[in-house]
C-alpha positions in Angstrom: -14.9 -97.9 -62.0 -12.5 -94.5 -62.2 -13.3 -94.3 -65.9 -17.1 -94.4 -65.3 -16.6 -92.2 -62.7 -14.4 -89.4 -64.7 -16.8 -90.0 -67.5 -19.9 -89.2 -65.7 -17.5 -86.5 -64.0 -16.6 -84.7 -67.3 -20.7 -85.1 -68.4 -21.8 -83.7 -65.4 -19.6 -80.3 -65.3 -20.0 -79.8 -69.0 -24.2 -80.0 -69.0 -23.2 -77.5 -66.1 -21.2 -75.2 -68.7 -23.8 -75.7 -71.4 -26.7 -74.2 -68.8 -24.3 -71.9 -67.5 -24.0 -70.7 -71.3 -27.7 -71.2 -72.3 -28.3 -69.0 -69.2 -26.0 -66.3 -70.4 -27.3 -66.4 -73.5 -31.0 -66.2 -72.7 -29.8 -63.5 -69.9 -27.9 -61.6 -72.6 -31.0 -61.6 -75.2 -33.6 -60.2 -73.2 -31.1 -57.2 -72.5 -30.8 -56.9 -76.2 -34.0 -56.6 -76.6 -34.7 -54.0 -74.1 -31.7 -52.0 -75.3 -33.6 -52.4 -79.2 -36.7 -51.5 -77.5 -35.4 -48.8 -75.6 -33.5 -47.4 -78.7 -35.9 -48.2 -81.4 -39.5 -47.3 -79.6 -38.4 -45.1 -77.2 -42.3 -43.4 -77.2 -43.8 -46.7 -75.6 
């Protein structure tokens, strides 16, 4: 019962990391792409 417990435990927090990080990442893009934008086309 503890091992199905730490396993779903350790699942849990790490699908929290990995939409933590895809959050991040997604968060991070978009202000790449206005910083290209804004240096690239400034005239739009």
């Amino acid at each position: 019962m503890l091992v199905c417990n730490a396993i779903e435990y350790t699942a849990l927090t790490h699908m929290k990391q990995v939409n933590i990080f895809l959050y991040l990442h997604s968060h991070f893009e978009s202000v790449h792409h206005l910083i290209l934008d804004y240096y690239f086309y400034p005239n739009d």
